[in-house]
C-alpha positions as a LaTeX table, in Angstrom:
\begin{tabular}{lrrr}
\hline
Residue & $x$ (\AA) & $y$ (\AA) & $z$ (\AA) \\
\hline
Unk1 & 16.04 & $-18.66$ & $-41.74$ \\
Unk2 & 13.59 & $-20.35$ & $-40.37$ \\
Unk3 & 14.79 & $-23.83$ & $-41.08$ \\
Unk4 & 18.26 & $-22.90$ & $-39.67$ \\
Unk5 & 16.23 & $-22.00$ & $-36.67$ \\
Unk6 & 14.89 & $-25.31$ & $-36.35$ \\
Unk7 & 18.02 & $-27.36$ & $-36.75$ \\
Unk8 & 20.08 & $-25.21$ & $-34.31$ \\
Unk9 & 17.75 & $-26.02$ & $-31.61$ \\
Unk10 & 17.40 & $-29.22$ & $-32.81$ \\
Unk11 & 21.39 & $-29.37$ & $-32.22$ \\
Unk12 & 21.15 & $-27.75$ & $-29.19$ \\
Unk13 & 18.88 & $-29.98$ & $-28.01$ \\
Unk14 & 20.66 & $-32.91$ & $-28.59$ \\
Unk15 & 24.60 & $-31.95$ & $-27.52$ \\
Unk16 & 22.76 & $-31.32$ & $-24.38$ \\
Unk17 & 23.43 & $-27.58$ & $-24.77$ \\
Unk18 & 20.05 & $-26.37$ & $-22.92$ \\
Unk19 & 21.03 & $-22.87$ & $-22.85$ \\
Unk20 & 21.49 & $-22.37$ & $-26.00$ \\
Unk21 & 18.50 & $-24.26$ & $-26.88$ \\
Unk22 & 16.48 & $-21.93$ & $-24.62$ \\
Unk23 & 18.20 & $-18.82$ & $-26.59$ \\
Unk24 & 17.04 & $-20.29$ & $-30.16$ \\
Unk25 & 13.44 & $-21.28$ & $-28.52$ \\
Unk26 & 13.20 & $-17.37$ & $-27.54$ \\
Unk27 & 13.29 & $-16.37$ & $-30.88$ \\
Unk28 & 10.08 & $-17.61$ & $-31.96$ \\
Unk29 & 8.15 & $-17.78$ & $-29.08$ \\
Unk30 & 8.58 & $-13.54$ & $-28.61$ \\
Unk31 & 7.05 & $-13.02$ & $-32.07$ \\
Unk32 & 3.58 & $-11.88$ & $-32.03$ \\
Unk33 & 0.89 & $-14.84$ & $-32.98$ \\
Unk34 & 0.09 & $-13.15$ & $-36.21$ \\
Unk35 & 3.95 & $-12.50$ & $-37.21$ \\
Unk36 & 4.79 & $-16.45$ & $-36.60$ \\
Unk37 & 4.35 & $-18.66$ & $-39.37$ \\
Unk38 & 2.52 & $-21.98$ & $-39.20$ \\
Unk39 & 5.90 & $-24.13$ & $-39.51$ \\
Unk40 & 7.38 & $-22.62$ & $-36.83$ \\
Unk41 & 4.72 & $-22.37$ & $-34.64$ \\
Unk42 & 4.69 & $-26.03$ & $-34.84$ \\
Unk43 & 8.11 & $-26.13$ & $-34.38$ \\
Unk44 & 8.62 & $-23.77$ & $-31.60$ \\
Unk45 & 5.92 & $-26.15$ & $-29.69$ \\
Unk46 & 7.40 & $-29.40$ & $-30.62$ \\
Unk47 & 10.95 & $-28.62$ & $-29.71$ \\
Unk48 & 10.29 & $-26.20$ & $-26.22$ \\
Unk49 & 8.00 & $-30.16$ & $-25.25$ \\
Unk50 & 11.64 & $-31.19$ & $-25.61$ \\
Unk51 & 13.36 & $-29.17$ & $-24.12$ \\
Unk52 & 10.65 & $-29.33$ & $-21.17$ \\
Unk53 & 10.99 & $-33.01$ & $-20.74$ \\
Unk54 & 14.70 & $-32.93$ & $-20.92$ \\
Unk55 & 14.70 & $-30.08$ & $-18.03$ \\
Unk56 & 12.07 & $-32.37$ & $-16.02$ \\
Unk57 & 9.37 & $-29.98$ & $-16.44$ \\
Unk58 & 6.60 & $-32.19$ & $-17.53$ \\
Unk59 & 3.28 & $-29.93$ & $-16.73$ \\
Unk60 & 3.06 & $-28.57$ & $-20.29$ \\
Unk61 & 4.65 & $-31.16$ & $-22.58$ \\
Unk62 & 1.68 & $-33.15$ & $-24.12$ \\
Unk63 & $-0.05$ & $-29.98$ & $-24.23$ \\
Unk64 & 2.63 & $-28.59$ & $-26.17$ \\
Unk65 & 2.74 & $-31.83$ & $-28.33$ \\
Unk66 & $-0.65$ & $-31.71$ & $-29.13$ \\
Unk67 & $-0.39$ & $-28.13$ & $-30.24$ \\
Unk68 & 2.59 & $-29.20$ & $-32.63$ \\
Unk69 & 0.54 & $-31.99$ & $-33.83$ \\
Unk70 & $-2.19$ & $-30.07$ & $-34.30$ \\
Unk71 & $-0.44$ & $-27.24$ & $-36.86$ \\
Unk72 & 0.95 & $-29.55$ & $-38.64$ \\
Unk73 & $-1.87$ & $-31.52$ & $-39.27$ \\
Unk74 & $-4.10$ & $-28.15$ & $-39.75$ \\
Unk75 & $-1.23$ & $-26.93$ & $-42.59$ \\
Unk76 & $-0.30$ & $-30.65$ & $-44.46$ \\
Unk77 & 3.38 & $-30.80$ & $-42.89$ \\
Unk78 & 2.79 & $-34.05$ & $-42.93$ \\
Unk79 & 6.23 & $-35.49$ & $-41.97$ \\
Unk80 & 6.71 & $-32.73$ & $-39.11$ \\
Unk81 & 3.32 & $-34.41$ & $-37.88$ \\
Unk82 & 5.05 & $-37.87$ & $-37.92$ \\
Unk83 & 8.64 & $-36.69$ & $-36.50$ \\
Unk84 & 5.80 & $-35.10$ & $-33.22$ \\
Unk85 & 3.90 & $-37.89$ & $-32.91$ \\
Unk86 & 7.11 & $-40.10$ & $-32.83$ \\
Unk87 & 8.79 & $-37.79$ & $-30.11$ \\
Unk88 & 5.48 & $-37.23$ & $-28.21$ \\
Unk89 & 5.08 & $-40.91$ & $-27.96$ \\
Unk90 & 8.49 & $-41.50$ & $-27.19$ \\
Unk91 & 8.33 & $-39.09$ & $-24.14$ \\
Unk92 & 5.03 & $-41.14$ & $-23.22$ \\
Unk93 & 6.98 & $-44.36$ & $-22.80$ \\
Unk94 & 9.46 & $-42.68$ & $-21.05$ \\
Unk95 & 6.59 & $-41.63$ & $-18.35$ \\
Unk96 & 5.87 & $-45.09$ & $-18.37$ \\
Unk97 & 2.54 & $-44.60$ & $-20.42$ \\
Unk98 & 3.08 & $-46.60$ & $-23.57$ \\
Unk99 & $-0.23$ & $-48.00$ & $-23.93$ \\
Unk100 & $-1.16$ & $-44.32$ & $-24.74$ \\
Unk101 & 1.83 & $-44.19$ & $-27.34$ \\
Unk102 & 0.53 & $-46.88$ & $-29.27$ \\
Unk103 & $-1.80$ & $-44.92$ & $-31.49$ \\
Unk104 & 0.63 & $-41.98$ & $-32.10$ \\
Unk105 & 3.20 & $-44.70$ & $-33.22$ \\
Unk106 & 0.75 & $-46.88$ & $-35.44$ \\
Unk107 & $-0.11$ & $-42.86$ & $-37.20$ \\
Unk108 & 4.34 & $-42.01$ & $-37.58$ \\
Unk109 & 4.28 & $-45.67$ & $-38.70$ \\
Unk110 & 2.09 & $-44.88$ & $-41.18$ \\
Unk111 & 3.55 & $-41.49$ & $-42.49$ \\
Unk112 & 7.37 & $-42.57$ & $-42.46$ \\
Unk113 & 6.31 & $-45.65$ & $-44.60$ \\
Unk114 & 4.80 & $-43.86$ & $-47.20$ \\
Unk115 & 7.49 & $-41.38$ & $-47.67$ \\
Unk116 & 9.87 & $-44.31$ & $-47.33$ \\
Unk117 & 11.50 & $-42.25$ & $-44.42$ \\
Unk118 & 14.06 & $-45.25$ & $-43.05$ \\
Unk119 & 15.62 & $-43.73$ & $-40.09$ \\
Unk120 & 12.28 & $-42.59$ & $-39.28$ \\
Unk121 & 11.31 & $-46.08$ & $-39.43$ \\
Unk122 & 14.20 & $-47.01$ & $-37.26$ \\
Unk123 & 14.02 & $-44.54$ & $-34.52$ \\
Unk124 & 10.38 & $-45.74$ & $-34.82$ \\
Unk125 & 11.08 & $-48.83$ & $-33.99$ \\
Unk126 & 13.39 & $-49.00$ & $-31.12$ \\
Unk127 & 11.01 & $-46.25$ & $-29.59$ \\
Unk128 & 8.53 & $-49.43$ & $-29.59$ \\
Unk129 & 11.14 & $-51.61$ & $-28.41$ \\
Unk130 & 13.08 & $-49.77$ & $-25.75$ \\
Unk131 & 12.15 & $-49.94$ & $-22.07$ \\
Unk132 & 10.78 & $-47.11$ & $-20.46$ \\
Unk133 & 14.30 & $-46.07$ & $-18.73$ \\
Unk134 & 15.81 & $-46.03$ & $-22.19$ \\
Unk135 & 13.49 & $-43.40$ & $-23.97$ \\
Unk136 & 15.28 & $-40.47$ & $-24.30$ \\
Unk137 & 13.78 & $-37.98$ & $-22.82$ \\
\hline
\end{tabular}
């Protein structure tokens, strides 16, 4: 259930459908800390920094990032760690920050290549070679 969680919002996120993105991201986030797994704690945060950037609220993004990153590095999921560093530093070129990307790229770089993760790679790459206007946001 969980996973189907993930990927709806995930789908949400990207048809552009915000409300129903904001429906799915209710779901976790009004579970009690100690009912909310790991994963999806991780989740919850990476995707709502999403959905926050795409709305233009940007006060709480890299905190949220950070938060993601820092489940998924604290429980192993190592790839979910790559796909938020890889989004997180995508939203930082966006804000016109890449310098500060650079690091959480160099880290995805290094994850996607070892699981051989190509349109990781890819996305990967024209994050690091898109303008700043082109980042999707």
């Amino acid at each position: 259930m969980k996973g189907a969680l993930v990927e709806g919002a995930e789908a949400a996120l990207a048809l552009g459908e915000l409300d129903k993105a904001e429906q799915l991201l209710a779901i976790p986030e009004s579970l009690d800390p100690g009912q909310r797994m790991p994963y999806l704690g991780a989740q919850a945060a990476r995707l709502r920094a999403r959905f926050d950037g795409t709305r233009g609220s940007h006060d709480q993004v890299a905190e949220r990032f950070r938060a993601a990153a820092a489940l998924s590095r604290e429980f192993g999921f190592l790839f979910h760690l790559a796909v938020t560093q890889l989004e997180h530093a995508e939203w930082l070129t966006g804000r016109r920050r890449a310098e500060d990307a650079r690091a959480l790229l160099e880290e995805a770089r290094e994850t996607f290549e070892r699981l051989q993760a190509r349109p990781w790679l890819e996305r990967l790459a024209a994050a690091q070679a898109a303008r700043p206007a082109e980042i999707p946001a």
